[in-house]
N, C-alpha and C positions, 0 to 999 in steps of 0.2 A: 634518597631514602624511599623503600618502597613501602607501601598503604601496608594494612593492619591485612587489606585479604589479598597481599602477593608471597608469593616465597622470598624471603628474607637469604642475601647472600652473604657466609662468613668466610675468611681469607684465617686458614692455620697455617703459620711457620714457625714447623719443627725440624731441627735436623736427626731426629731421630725415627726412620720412615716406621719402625711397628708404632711408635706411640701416635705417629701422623696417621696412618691407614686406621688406626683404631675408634680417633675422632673422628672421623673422617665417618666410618660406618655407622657412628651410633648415631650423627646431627642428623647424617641423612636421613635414617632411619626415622627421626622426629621431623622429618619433612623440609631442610635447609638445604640452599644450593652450597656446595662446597668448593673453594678451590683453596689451592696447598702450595707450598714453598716449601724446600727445603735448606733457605739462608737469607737472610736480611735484604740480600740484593734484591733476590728474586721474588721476596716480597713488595718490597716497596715498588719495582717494578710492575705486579699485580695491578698493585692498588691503586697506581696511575692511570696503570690503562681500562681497568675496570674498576672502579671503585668501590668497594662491600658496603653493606649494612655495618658487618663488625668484625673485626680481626683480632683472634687469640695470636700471642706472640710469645714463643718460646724466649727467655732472658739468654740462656749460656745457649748460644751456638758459635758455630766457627766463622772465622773469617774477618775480612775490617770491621764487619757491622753486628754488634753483638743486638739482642733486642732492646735494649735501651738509645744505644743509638736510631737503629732504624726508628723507633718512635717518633726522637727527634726529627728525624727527616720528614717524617710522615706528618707532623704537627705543622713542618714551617712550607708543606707546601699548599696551597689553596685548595687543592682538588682533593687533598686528602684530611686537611687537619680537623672537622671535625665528623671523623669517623672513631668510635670510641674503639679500644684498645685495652684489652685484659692480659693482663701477662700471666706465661704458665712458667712455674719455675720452683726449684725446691729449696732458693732461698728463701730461710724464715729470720733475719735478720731484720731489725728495723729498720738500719742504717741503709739496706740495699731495698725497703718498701718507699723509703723517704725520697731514693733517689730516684725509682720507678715512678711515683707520681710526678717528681719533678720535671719529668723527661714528659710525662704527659698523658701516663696511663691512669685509666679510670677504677682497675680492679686488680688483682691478684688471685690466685688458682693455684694449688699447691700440686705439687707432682709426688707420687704418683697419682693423677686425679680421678677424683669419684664423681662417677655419670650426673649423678642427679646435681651435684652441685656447680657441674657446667652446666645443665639445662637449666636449673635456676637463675646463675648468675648470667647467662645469656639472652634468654627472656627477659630477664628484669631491666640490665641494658637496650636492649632493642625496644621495649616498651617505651624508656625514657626518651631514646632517640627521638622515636615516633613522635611523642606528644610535644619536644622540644622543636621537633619540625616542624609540627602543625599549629606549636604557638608564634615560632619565626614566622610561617608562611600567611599565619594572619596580622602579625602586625607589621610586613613587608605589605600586603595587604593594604594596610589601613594605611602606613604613610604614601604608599604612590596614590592612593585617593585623595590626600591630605595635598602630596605636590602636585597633582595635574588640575587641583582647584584654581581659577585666575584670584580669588579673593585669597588676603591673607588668614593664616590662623594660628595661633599659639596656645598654650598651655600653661598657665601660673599658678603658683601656690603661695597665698598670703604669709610674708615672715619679714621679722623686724620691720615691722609698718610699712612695708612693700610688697608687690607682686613681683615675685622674682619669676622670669621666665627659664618653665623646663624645658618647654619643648615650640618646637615652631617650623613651620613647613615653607616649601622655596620658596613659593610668591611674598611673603616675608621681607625674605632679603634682595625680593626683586621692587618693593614699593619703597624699601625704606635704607633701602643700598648699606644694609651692614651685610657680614657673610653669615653664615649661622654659626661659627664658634663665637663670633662679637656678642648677636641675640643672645645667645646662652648665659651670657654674664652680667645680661642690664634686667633691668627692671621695666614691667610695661609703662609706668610712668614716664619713662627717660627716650619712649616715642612720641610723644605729646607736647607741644610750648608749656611754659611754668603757667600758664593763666587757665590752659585745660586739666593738671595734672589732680588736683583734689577733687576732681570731676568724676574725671574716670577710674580715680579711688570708690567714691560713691556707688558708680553705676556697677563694678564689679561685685562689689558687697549685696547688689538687687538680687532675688533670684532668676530673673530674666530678663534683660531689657534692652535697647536701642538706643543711641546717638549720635548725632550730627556734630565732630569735633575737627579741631586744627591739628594737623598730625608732623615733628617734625624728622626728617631725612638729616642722614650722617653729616649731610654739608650744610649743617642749618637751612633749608629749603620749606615753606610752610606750604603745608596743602591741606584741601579738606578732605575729611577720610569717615567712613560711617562704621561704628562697631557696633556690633551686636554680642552680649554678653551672658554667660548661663553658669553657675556651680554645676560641679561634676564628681563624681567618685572614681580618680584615674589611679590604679595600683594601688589602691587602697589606700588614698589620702583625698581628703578634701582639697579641690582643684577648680580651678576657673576657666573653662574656654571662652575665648572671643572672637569672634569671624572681623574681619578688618577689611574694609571695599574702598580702595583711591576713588575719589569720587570724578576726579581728574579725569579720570577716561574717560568718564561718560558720552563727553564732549567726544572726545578723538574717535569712540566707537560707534557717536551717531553719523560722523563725519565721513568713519570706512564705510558704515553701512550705505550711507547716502552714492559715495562712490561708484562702492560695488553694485547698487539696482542698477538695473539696464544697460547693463557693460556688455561689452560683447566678445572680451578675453580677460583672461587674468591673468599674469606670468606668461606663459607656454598654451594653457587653456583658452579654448576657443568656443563659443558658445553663450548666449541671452534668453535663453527659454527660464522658466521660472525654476526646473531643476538645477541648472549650473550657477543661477544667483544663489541656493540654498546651499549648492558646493563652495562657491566662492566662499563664502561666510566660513562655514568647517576647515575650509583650508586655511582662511586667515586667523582662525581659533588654537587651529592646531601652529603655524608660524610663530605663533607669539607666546605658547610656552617648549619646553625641553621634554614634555614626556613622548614615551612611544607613542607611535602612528600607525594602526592598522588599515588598510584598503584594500576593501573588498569589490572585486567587479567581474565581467566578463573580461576573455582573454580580448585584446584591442581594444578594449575599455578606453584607454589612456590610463592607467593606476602609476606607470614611471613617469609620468608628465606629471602630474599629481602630486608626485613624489620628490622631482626637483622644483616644484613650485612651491612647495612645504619650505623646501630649503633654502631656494632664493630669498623667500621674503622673510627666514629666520635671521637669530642674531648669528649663526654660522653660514652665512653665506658666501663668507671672505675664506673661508676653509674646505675640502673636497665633499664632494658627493660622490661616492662608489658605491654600485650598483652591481649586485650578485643575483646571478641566475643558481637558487638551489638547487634545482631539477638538472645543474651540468654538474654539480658537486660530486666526485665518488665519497665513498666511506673513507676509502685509502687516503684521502688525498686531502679530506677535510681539516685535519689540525692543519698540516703546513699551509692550506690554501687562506684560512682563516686568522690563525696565531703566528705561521712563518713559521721560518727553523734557521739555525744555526750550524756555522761549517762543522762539516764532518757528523751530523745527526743521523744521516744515514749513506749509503754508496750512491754515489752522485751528487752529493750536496757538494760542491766545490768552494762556496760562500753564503755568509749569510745571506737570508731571505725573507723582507718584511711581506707579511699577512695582510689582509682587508683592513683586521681591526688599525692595522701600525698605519694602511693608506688612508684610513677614513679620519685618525687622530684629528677632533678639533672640530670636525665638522660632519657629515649623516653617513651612515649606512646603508642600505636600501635594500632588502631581502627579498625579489622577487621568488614567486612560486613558493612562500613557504609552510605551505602544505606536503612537497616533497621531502622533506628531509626527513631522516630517519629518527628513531626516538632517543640513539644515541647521543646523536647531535645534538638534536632538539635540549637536551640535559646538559650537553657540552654549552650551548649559548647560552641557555637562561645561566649557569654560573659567571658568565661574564657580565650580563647583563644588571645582575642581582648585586654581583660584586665590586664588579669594575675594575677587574681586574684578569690577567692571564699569562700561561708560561709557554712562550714558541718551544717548539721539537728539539731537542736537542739541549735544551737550558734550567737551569735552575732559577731563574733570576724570572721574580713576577714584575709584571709589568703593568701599568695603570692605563685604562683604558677610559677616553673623555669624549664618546661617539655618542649621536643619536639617530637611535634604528628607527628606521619606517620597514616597516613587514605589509608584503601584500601575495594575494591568492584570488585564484579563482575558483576557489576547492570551500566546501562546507565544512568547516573545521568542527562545529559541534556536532555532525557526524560520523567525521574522522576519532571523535576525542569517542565516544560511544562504542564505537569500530576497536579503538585499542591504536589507531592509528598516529595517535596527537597526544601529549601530554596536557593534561588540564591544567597545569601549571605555570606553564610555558605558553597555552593561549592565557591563561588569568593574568599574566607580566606582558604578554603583548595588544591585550584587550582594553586599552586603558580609554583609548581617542582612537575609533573605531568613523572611517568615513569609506559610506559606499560610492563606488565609480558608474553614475547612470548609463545603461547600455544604450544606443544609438537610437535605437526601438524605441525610446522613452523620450527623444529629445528629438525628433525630427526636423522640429521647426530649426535647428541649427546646421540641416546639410546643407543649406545654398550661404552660410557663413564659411561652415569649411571648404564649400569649394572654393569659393571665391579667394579665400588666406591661398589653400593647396597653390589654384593657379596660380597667384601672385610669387608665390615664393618660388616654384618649380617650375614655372608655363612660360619664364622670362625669353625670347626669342628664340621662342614656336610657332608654328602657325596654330591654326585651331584652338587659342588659349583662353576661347571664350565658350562656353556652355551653353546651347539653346534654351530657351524658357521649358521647353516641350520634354526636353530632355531631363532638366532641373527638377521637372513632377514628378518625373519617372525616378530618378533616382531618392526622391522623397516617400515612392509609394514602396518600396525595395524594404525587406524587412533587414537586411545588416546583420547576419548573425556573426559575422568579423569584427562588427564596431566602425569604429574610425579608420583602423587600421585597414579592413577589406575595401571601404570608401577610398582611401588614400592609396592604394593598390587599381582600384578601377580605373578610378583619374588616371595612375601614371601610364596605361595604357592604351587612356585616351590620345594621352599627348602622343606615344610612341606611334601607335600602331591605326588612329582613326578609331578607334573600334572600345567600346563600350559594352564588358560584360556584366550584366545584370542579373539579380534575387528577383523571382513574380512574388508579389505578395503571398506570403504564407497563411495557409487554414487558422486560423485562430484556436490556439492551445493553451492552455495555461501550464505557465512555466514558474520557477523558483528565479529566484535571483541568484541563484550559482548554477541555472541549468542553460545549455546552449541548445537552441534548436537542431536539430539532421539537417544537413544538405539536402539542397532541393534540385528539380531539372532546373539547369539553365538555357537561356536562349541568348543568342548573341545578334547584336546589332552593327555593322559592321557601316561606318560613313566615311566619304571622303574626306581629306583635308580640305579647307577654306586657305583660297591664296590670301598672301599679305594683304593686295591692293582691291578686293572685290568689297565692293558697299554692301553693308553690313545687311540690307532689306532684302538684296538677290542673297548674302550668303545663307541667309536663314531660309528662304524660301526653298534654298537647293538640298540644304540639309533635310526640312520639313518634308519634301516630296520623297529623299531618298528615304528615311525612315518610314514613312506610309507605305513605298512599297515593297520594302524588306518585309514589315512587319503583316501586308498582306498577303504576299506570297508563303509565307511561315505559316499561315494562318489559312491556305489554299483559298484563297481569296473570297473566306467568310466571314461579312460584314460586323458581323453580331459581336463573333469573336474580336476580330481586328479592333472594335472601335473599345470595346472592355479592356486590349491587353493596352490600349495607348492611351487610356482616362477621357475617353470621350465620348460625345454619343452619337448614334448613328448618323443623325442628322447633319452633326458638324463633318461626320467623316464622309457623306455623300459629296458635303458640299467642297470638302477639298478637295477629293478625288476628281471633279467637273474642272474644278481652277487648276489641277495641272495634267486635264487629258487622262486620266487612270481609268477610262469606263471602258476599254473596250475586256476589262479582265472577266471571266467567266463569273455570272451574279450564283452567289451561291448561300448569300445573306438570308 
């Protein structure tokens, strides 16, 4: 649905082309985009592929699909059913108004029709739309803030001497293991043992208060649980909300927490500096409920590491992780790549063909780059997302869709959304549990962890599988504007080729945290392999000496320099150059 300051699009199918080109000039005229059909097919076809604001629909035309039918179709499909729908038609029958609304139309337009009372009854609809969308989109809104709380919350309203529950959000049926059609039918009492229930009678009746009670589960299970309790004016009835906290965790969360300090990976994650203990935490936050997951970081971040460590340690772990690069998606190619398609949907389809959503069923999504995608799209997911539901290419038959999406970028989406770039609605549904990926720059004290992992896992019978100390500075002094990923690239050409290409320390600039630094001059270090059988005190010394004098000769044998690009000072670099014979080089210190 577009905002109150976009052009509004209406879809007329008339087969009659003057009275079509006629509407047609006058909306325009009042500033609407138009697009036209000339029969039921070709509208509903529209309407799939681009879906209007609102569509006039001529009753009598020809063909299988007169406009009551087509309505139908357009009702029962997800993408189109609630776009509202006024029929133009010069029956004045009641019997044939009766069957028009039943079919699912919202208005009637008499033929021959008078301007003003399309542009009234048009505006008046699209107004409604409008604010019917912007009250969905706030209270879609309120309940994903409602489920990505870890504490439970519900909604009651005092009747026949109980709190009957209206409303109640996941963590709910995740502490008290009913599903929510159960909640919906008990009473907040009938969460409680009989010795708390006239209790939490009371405290509901407070106008604000707190309690330490015994709380029981679907399989008579007692635990303690703490609620806090408040009246409320929900839809215009007097209401009771209650926050509900398993106290039970406490325990188990001071136990992760304890854990997680001073680890030195977590899942896939690799790192102990005090940023990755504050990641550890967000990711194990995010593991343990079902809402969206946004990660935001530099490109070699690690944001897809992140992203199956989200999912290993969820309760879909035992179900796939598929991982999409948006930024290789065409437009063309996005339904079938995302929802599938069905044989014969188009030339070339030989058989069906399950989509992301049909490979990820059960278990995560993973939306890298999703800053790339177009606004199309962008509108095409959020309706899965929102709904949960979608129809591959080629099908009529919706299909329920039981994923959860991790979305991540390295792109500034709230000035993409500014730009016209991003939909704000589609960051507001993926902005729920928002966790940044610290760039490399931020965490140094973790490159001699990661080398050490790199080698072990990739340096297995090699030679040279060991890093000099001398070396390990230098890669710590490197600003990384690759991340992990350019570090794990250096290394492998350690191993290959002897040779260590290295970042000098960069000018100190201030950067955003979605901006990458420019490449810089690189210099290159180029050393021998170390044999298997050489003791380890001659290998380092032979390394040591080669490096001194690569890095002096680079440096035309000036000391000042030399001893600044190696983290040293002059003095130590005198004294090594005497311990391996290096003084006869021209002094130019």
């Amino acid at each position: 649905m577009t905002d109150e300051n976009t052009t509004s699009t209406i879809l007329i199918a008339d087969d009659q082309p003057g009275s079509l080109m006629m509407l047609i000039s006058f909306l325009e005229s009042n500033g609407y985009s138009i697009m036209a059909a000339l029969n039921g097919e070709a509208a509903l076809e529209q309407a799939r592929r681009f879906p209007p604001d609102l569509i006039l629909l001529d009753v009598l035309m020809p063909g299988a699909m007169d406009g009551f039918e087509t309505c139908r179709s357009l009702k029962q499909d997800p993408l189109t059913r609630d776009i509202p729908v006024i029929f133009l038609t010069v029956l004045d029958q009641a019997v044939d108004k009766v069957a028009g609304f039943a079919a699912g139309g919202l208005d009637f337009i008499s033929k021959p029709v008078e301007h003003a009372e399309v542009l009234a009854r048009v505006r008046t609809h699209l107004n409604i739309r409008r604010l019917a969308a912007a009250l969905q989109k706030e209270n879609e809104r309120c309940r994903s803030l409602a489920d990505v709380m870890f504490d439970g919350m519900l909604i009651a309203q005092h009747q026949d001497n109980c709190f009957r529950i209206a409303e109640a959000n996941r963590a709910m049926s995740d502490i008290f293991a009913y599903t929510a059609e159960e909640l919906l039918t008990m009473s907040v009492e009938d969460l409680f043992t009989p010795d708390a229930r006239s209790r939490i009678k009371e405290k509901l009746r407070q106008s604000e208060t707190s309690a330490q009670l015994t709380g029981l589960r679907k399989d008579g299970t007692r635990f303690p649980l703490e609620i806090r309790c408040k009246p409320v004016v929900w839809q215009e009835r007097d209401m009771h909300v209650a926050v509900i906290q398993d106290k039970t965790l406490e325990k188990e969360n001071l136990v992760l927490r304890a854990g997680l300090k001073d680890r030195y990976r977590f899942g896939r994650i690799i790192g102990k500096s005090p940023v990755m203990q504050d990641l550890y935490e967000l990711i194990a936050r995010a593991a343990a409920s079902d809402a969206t997951v946004l990660l935001l970081g530099e490109s070699g971040a690690g944001k897809e590491i992140a992203a199956r460590t989200v999912h290993e340690q969820s309760e879909r772990r035992n179900h796939a992780f598929v991982a999409v690069n948006c930024g290789a998606i065409s437009r063309d190619l996005f339904e079938r790549e995302f929802f599938g398609h069905r044989k014969g949907a188009f030339t070339g389809a030989d058989c069906d063909k399950p989509g992301f959503f049909d490979a990820a069923q059960g278990g995560t999504l993973f939306l890298d780059e999703i800053g790339e995608l177009t606004l199309s799209m962008q509108a095409a997911l959020l309706r899965v997302i929102e709904h949960h539901e979608y129809i591959p290419v080629g099908s009529t038959q919706v299909k329920h869709s039981d994923v959860r999406i991790i979305a991540a970028t390295h792109r500034n989406l709230p000035e993409l959304i500014r730009s016209g770039k991003f939909r704000q609605d589609f960051y507001f549904r993926l902005d729920l549990l928002t966790i940044r990926i610290p760039p490399l720059r931020e965490r140094k004290e973790d490159i001699p962890l990661l080398t050490d992992h790199f080698l072990e896992h990739y340096g297995k019978g090699k030679e040279a599988n060991r890093i000099p100390d001398e070396i390990t500075e230098m890669l710590c002094s490197a600003e990384w504007p690759g991340n992990v990923r350019e570090l794990y690239h250096a290394l492998e050409r350690w191993l290959i080729m002897g040779r260590l290409e290295l970042r000098p320390r960069a000018a100190k600039t201030a950067l955003s945290k979605h901006e990458i630094p420019d490449s810089e001059p690189r210099y290159l270090i180029s050393l021998p392999p170390v044999r298997g059988d050489m003791p380890l005190e001659q290998a380092m010394e032979m390394l040591e000496k080669e490096l001194i004098v690569q890095t002096l000769r680079q440096n035309l044998w000036r000391k000042k320099e030399t001893a600044a690009r190696l983290g040293i000072n002059r003095k130590t670099l005198y004294q090594k150059m005497r311990k391996y014979g290096l003084e006869s080089g021209a002094d130019k210190g």
